[in-house]
C-alpha positions as CSV (number, residue, x, y, z in Angstrom):
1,X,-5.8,19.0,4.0
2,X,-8.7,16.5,5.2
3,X,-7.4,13.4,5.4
4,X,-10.1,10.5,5.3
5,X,-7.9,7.3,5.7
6,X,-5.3,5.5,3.6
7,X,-3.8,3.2,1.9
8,X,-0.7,1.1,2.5
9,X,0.6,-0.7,-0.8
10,X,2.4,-3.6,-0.1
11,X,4.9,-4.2,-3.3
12,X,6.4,-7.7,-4.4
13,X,8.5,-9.2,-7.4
14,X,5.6,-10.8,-10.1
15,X,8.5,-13.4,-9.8
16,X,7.5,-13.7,-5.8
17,X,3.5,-13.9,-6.1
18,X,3.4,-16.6,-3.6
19,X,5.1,-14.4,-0.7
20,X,2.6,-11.7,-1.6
21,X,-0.2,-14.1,-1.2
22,X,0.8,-14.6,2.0
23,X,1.3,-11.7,3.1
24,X,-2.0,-10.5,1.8
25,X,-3.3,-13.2,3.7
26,X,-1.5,-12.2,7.1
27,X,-2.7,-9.3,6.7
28,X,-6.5,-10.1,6.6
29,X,-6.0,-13.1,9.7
30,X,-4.4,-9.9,11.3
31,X,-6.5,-7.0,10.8
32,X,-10.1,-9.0,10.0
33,X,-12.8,-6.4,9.8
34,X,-10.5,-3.0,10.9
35,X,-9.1,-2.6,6.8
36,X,-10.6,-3.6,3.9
37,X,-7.7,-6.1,1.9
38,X,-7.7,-5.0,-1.9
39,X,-7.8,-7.3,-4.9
40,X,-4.2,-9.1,-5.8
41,X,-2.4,-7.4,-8.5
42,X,0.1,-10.1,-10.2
43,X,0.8,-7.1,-12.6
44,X,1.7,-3.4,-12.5
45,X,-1.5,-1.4,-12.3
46,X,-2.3,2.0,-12.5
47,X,0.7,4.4,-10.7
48,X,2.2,1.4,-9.3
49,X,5.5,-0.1,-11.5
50,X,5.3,-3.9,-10.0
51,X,3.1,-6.4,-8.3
52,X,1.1,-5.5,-5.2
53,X,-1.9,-5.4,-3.6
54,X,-3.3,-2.8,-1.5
55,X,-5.2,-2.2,2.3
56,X,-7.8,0.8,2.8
57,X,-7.9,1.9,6.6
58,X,-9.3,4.6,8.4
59,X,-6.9,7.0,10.5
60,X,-7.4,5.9,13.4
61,X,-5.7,2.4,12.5
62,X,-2.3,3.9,11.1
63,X,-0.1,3.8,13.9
64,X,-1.3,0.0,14.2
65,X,-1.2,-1.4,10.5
66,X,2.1,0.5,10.2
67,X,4.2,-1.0,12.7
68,X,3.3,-4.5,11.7
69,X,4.2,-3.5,8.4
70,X,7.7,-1.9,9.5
71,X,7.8,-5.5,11.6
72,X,7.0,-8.1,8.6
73,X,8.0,-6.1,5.7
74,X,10.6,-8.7,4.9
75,X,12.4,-6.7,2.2
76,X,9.2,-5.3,0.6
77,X,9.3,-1.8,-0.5
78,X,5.6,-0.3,1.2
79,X,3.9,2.6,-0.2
80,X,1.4,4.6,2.5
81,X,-0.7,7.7,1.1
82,X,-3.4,9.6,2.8
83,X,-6.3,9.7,1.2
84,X,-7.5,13.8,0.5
85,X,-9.5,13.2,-2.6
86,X,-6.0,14.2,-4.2
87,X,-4.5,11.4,-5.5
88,X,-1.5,12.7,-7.7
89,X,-0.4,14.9,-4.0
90,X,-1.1,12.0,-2.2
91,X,1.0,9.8,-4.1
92,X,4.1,12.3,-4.6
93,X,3.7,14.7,-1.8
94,X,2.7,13.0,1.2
95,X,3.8,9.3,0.6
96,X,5.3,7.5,3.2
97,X,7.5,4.7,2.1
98,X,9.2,1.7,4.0
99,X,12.0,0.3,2.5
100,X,13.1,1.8,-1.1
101,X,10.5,3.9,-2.8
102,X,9.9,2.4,-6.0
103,X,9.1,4.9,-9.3
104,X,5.3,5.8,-9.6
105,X,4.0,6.5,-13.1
106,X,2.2,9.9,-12.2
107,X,0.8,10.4,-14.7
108,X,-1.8,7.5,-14.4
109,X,-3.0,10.4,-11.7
110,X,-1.9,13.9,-13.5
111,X,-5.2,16.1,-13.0
């Protein structure tokens, strides 16, 4: 398996945009120019059942952007995949999650 980065998906209520917001925004003031800060989904999108948005990152920043997410998760349940050009295994076989995994629809990724 050749992993070429990941992504962390940070999950919130729809209910709770605001406290996304900001946390999408902490993240950026954060991490600047070392992950690239996704677009703000109010609504579920593809696999993912609620709000979120998601950060891109290369390998060599995952021990980094992933204990400040352990540190202000606040509750959030976080979703980190490696990237393998696999994204059904990536998402169901070698997730990560902080805090309670949350149900993926698959097969908005089934080969």
């Amino acid at each position: 398996m050749k992993v070429t980065g990941f992504h962390a998906h940070i999950y919130f209520p729809a209910a709770d945009a605001e406290a996304g917001a900001a946390c999408q925004q902490q993240v950026r003031e954060r991490f600047g120019g070392l992950v690239t800060v996704g677009r703000f989904h109010a609504q579920p999108v593809g696999p993912h059942p609620v709000a979120m948005f998601q950060v891109a990152f290369p390998a060599g920043h995952l021990e980094a952007l992933v204990t400040w997410l352990m540190e202000h998760r606040e509750g959030r349940s976080i979703l980190v995949h490696p990237l393998t050009g696999d994204e059904l295994a990536d998402h169901r076989d070698h997730a990560l999650w902080l805090g309670p995994p949350l149900p993926l629809d698959l097969a908005a990724l089934d080969r």
